[in-house]
C-alpha positions in Angstrom: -18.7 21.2 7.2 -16.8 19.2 9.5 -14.9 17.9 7.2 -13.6 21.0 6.3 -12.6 21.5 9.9 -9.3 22.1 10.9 -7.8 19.8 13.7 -7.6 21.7 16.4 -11.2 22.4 16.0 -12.1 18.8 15.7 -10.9 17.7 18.9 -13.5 20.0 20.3 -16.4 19.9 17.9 -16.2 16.5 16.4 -18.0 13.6 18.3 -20.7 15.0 20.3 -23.5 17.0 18.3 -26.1 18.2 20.1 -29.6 18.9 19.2 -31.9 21.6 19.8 -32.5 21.5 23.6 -29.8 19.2 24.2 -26.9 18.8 26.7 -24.1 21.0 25.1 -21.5 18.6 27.0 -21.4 15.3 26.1 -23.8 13.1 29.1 -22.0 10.0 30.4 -25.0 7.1 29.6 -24.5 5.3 32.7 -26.1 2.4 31.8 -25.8 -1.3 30.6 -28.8 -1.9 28.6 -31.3 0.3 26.1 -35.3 0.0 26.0 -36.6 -1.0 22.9 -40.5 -0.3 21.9 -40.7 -4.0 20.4 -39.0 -6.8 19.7 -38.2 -7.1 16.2 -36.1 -3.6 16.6 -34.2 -5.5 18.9 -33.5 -8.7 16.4 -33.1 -6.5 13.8 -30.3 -4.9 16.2 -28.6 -8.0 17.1 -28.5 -9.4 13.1 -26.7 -6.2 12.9 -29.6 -5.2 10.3 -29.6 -1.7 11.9 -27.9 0.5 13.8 -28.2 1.2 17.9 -27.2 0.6 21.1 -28.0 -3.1 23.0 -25.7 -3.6 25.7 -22.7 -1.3 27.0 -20.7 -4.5 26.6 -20.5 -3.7 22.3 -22.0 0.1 22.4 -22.7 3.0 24.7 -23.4 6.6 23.4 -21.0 8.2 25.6 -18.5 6.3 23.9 -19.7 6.2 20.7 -19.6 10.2 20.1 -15.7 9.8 21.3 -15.1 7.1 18.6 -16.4 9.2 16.0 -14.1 12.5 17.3 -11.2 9.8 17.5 -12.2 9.1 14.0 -12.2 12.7 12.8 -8.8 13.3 14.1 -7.3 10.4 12.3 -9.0 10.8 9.5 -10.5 6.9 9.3 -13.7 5.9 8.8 -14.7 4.6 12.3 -13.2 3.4 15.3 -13.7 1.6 18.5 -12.8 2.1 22.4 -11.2 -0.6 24.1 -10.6 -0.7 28.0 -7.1 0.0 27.7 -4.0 0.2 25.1 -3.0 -3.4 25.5 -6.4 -4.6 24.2 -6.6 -2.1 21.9 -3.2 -3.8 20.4 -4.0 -7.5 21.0 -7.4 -6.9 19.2 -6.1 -5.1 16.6 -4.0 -8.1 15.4 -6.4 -11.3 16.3 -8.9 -9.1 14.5 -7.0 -10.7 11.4 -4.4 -13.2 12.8 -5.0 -16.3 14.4 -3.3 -19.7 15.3 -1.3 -20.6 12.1 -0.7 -17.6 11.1 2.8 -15.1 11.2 2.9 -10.9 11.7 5.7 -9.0 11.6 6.7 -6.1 14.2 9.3 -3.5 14.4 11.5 -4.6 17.8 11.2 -1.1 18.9 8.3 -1.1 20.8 6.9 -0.4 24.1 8.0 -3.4 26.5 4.4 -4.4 27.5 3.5 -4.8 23.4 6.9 -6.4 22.6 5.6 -9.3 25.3 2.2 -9.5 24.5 3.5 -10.1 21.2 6.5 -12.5 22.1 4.3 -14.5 24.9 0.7 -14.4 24.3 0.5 -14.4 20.9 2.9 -17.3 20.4 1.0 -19.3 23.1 -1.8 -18.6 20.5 -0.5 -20.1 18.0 0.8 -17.0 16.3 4.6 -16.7 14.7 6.1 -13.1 15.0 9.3 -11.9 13.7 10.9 -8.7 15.0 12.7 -6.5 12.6 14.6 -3.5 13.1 12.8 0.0 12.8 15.9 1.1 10.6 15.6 -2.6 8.1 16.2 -1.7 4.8 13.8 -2.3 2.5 15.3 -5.4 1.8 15.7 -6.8 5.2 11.7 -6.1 4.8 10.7 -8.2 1.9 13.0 -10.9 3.7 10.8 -11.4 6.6 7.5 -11.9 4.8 5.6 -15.5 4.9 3.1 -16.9 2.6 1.4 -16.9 5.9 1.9 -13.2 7.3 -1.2 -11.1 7.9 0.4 -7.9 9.2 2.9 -5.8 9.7 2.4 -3.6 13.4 5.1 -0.7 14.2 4.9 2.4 16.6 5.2 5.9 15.2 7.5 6.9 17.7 8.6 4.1 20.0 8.4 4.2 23.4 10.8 4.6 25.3 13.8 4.4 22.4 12.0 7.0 20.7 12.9 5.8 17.1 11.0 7.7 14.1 9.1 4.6 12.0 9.6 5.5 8.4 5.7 4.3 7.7 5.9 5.2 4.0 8.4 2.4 3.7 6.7 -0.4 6.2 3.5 0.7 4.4 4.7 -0.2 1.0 6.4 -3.5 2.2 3.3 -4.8 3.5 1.5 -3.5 0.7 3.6 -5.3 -1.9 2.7 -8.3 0.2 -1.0 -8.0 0.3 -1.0 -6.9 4.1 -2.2 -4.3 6.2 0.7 -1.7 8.2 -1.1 -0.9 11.8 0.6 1.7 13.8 0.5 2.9 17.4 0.3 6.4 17.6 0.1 7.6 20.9 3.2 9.5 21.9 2.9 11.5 18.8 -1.0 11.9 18.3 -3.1 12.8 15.3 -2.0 16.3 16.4 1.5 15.4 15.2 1.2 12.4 12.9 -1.3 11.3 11.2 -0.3 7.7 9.8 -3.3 7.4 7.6 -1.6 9.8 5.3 1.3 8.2 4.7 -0.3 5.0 4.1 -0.8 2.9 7.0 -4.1 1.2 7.4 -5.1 0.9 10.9 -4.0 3.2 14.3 -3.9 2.4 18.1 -3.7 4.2 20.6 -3.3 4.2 24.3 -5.7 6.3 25.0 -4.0 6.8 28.3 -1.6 8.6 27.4 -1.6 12.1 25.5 -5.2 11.5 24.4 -6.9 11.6 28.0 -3.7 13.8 29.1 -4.7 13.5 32.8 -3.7 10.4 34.0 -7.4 9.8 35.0 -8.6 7.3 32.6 -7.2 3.8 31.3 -8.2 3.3 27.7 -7.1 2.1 24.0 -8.7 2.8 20.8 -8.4 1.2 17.5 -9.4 3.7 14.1 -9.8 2.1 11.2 -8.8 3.9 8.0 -11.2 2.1 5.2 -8.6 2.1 2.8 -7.1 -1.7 2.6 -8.9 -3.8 0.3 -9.5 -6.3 2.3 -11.9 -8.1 -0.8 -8.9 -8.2 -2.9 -7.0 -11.0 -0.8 -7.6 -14.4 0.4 -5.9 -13.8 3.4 -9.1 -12.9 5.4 -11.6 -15.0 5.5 -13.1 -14.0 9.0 -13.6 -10.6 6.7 -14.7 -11.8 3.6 -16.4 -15.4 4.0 -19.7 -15.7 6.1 -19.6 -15.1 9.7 -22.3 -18.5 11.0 -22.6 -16.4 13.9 -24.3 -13.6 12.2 -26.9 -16.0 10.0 -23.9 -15.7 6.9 -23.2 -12.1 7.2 -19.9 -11.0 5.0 -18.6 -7.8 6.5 -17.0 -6.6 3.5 -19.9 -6.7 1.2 -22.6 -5.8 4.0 -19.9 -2.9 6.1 -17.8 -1.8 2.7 -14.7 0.3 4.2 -16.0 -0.3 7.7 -15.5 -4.2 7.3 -12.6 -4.8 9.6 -13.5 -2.1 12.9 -17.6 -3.9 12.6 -15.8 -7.1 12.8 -13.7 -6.0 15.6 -17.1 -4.4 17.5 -19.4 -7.5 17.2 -16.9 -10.2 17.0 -14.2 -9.5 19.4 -15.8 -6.6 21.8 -18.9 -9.1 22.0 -16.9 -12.0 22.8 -13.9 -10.3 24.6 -15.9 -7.6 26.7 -12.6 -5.4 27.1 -15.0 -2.5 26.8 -14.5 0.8 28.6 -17.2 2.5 31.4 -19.1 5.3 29.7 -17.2 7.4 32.8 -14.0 6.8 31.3 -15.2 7.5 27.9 -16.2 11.1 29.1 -13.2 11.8 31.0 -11.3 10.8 27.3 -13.3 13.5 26.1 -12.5 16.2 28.2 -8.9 15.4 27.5 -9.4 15.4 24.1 -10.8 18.9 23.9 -7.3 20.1 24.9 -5.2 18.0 23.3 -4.0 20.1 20.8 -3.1 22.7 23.2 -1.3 20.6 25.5 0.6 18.9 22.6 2.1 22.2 21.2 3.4 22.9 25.1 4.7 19.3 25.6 6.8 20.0 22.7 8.2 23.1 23.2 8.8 22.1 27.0 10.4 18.8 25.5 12.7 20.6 22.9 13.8 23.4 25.5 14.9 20.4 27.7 16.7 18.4 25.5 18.4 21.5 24.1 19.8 22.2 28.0 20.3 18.3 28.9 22.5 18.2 25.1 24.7 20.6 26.8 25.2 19.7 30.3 28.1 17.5 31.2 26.7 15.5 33.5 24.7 14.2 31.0 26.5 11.4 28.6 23.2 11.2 26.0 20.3 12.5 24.9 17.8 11.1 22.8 15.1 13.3 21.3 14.1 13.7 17.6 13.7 17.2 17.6 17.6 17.9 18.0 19.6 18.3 15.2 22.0 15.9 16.3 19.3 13.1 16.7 20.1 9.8 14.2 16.2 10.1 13.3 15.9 14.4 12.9 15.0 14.3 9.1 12.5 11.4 9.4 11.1 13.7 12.4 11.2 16.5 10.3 8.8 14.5 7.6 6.6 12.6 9.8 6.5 14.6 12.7 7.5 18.6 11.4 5.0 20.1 14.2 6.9 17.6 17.2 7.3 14.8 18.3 5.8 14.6 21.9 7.2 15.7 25.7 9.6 12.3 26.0 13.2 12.1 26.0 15.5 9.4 27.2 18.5 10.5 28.4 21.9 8.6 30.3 23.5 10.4 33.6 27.0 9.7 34.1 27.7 6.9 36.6 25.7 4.4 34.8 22.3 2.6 36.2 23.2 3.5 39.8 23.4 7.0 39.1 20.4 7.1 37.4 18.2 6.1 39.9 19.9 7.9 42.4 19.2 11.1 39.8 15.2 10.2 39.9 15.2 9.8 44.0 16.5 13.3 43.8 14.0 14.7 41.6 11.3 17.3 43.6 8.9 18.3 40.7 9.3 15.3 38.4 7.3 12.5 39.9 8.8 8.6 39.3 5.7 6.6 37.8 4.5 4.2 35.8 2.9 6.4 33.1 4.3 8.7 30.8 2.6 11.3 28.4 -0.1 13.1 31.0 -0.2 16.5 31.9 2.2 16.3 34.4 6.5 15.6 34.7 7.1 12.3 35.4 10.2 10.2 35.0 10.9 6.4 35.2 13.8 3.7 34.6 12.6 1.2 32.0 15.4 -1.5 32.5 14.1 -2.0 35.5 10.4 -1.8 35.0 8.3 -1.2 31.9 11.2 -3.2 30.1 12.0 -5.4 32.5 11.0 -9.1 30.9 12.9 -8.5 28.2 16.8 -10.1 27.7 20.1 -7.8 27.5 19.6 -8.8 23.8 16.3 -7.4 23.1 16.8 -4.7 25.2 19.6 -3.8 22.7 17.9 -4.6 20.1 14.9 -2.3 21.6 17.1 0.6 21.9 16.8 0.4 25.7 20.2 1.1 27.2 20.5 -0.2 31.1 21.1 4.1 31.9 18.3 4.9 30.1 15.8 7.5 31.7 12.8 7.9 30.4 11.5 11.9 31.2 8.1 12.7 30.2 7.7 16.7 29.8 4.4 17.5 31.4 3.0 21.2 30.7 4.5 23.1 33.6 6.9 26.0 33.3 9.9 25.1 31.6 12.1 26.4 33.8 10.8 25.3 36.5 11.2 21.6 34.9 15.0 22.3 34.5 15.6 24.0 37.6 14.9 20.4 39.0 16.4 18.3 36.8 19.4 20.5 37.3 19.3 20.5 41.4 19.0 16.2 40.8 22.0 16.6 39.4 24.1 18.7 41.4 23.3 16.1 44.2 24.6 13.0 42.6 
């Protein structure tokens, strides 16, 4: 019956399923280990022969039920809780990448990603290339290796905002045997789902909209079960025996789960960036609302952007729910219900009067988050974005005025009554 669902009751039915005489909200299993009656349960356990929990470290219960309403909402076939969006990333990519190897990204990304990516991944031995999120086709194919494994690119970047066009990243790397993961926090399933439009694998910053509170750090990786990953020789760590599991092959033993076990009991066993069963619950409880507070971010967003489009003082706006925006009719395709509460936006005066415009602000709240609950603004330039060159800030769509405004759920015009009063005392 779930199945059958529709989203908004997902995000507060799926997951957690209680019994007869059990909790009705989901417990927190504040605990690092699990009793077992004897000991071959427990080998079976660890051959990966069966299913259950051993150690917190690679499962926990709490989080397990939020993987599986994570899941639902995407529409994949399972998915895994990291401790925070930046894990959820870098695992997501070494989960099939490794030193030799090449991945292409779109440039537009968020800042810390772009230098995970740029840094950490080079020192790894892994060759990127950064594309544009507006490459042609063309461009595309050009960038492909024999050796490329991947092709990673954000729904809607953050903070530039740019609209991906998945159905055409999703068709280059499929015409080159590779899998398209997308980050889809700012707009979430709620808005996009990326499965459907043929990526293969989603991450999110939990984070953000997801927990919606600013309460919880998080990432999660879904995993759609739709690449083949059988048909290539590209992916041996999916397809050969895995020593450390006595020969196991995940694709023949996990099917369309191959590639999120392998990221559970490889890189979550090894790696440990797992999240407390706390944070898991708190996830949940934002979950439960998402898809209310989503369809208030975005008509808060849009009735902002609308007043900021017409106000003088104002020398851009960047939102893909205007008209006017360069990315409106890919917005209106990929993201027809919203896009999320951001906007970037330029004062007049430049980078001086920008941050003079935040220091002003009384109900908007300079931070470094976005996408919670609550109006918050911040200067990437000079922070999130800050490692990056004048070239690849350019080239990230990150302007040296640029303000990044996150639309929380309060009163809209309240929200504009303050942005307006910043204004007035520039």
């Amino acid at each position: 019956m779930g199945n059958d669902w529709n989203i908004e009751t997902k995000c507060v039915q799926e997951g957690w399923k209680p019994k007869n005489g059990e909790p009705r909200v989901l417990p927190i299993a504040q605990s690092t280990t699990f009793k077992y009656d004897n000991s071959q349960t427990l080998g079976d356990l660890f051959d990966l022969k069966i299913d259950g929990d051993i150690y917190t470290r690679i499962s926990n219960p709490t989080s397990s039920a939020v993987e599986a309403k994570i899941a639902a909402l995407e529409g994949g076939v399972g998915a895994l809780l990291t401790s925070a969006g930046q894990a959820a990333s870098f695992m997501s990519v070494i989960n099939i990448a490794h030193s030799g190897d090449h991945i292409i990204s779109s440039v537009s990304i968020y800042g810390g990603t772009f230098n995970l990516f740029d840094k950490t991944l080079r020192e790894m031995g892994i060759d990127i290339t950064f594309v544009d999120v507006d490459a042609s086709a063309k461009q595309l194919d050009a960038a492909f290796r024999p050796n490329t494994k991947l092709v990673f690119g954000e729904t809607l970047s953050n903070p530039g905002l740019c609209v991906l066009d998945i159905e055409k990243f999703a068709h280059a790397a499929h015409k080159h045997g590779v899998p398209l993961i997308v980050d889809n926090s700012f707009p979430t399933p709620i808005n996009c789902r990326p499965f459907e439009f043929g990526a293969d694998i989603v991450v999110h910053s939990t984070s953000k909209y997801l927990d919606g509170h600013a309460t919880a750090l998080g990432g999660v990786i879904v995993d759609s079960g739709n690449f083949d990953w059988a048909a290539s020789d590209k992916y041996p760590g999916l397809t050969a025996p895995d020593e450390t599991y006595h020969g196991l092959i995940y694709t023949e033993n996990f099917g369309r789960a191959a590639y999120i076990t392998k990221c559970r009991t490889h890189l979550i066993r090894d790696l440990g960036t797992t999240p407390s069963p706390m944070n898991a619950f708190y996830l949940n409880q934002g979950i439960d609302t998402l898809h209310l507070r989503m369809e208030r971010h975005c008509s808060n967003a849009q009735k902002v952007a609308e007043y900021l489009e017409r106000d003088e003082r104002i020398t851009w706006v960047n939102y893909p729910g205007l008209e006017s925006n360069k990315y409106y009719e890919l917005a209106q395709k990929y993201l027809p219900k919203g896009s999320s509460g951001v906007i970037s936006f330029g004062v007049k005066g430049g980078r001086e009067a920008a941050c003079r415009f935040m220091d002003n602000l009384k109900l908007a709240a300079i931070v470094t988050h976005v996408a919670d609950l609550r109006t918050s603004v911040l200067h990437p330039a000079s922070t999130t974005h800050r490692q990056m060159s004048d070239e690849q800030l350019k080239a990230a769509g990150v302007s040296p005025d640029m303000i990044r405004f996150s639309v929380g759920i309060e009163n809209a015009d309240d929200i504009i009554q303050d942005i307006s009063q910043a204004l007035s005392a520039l």
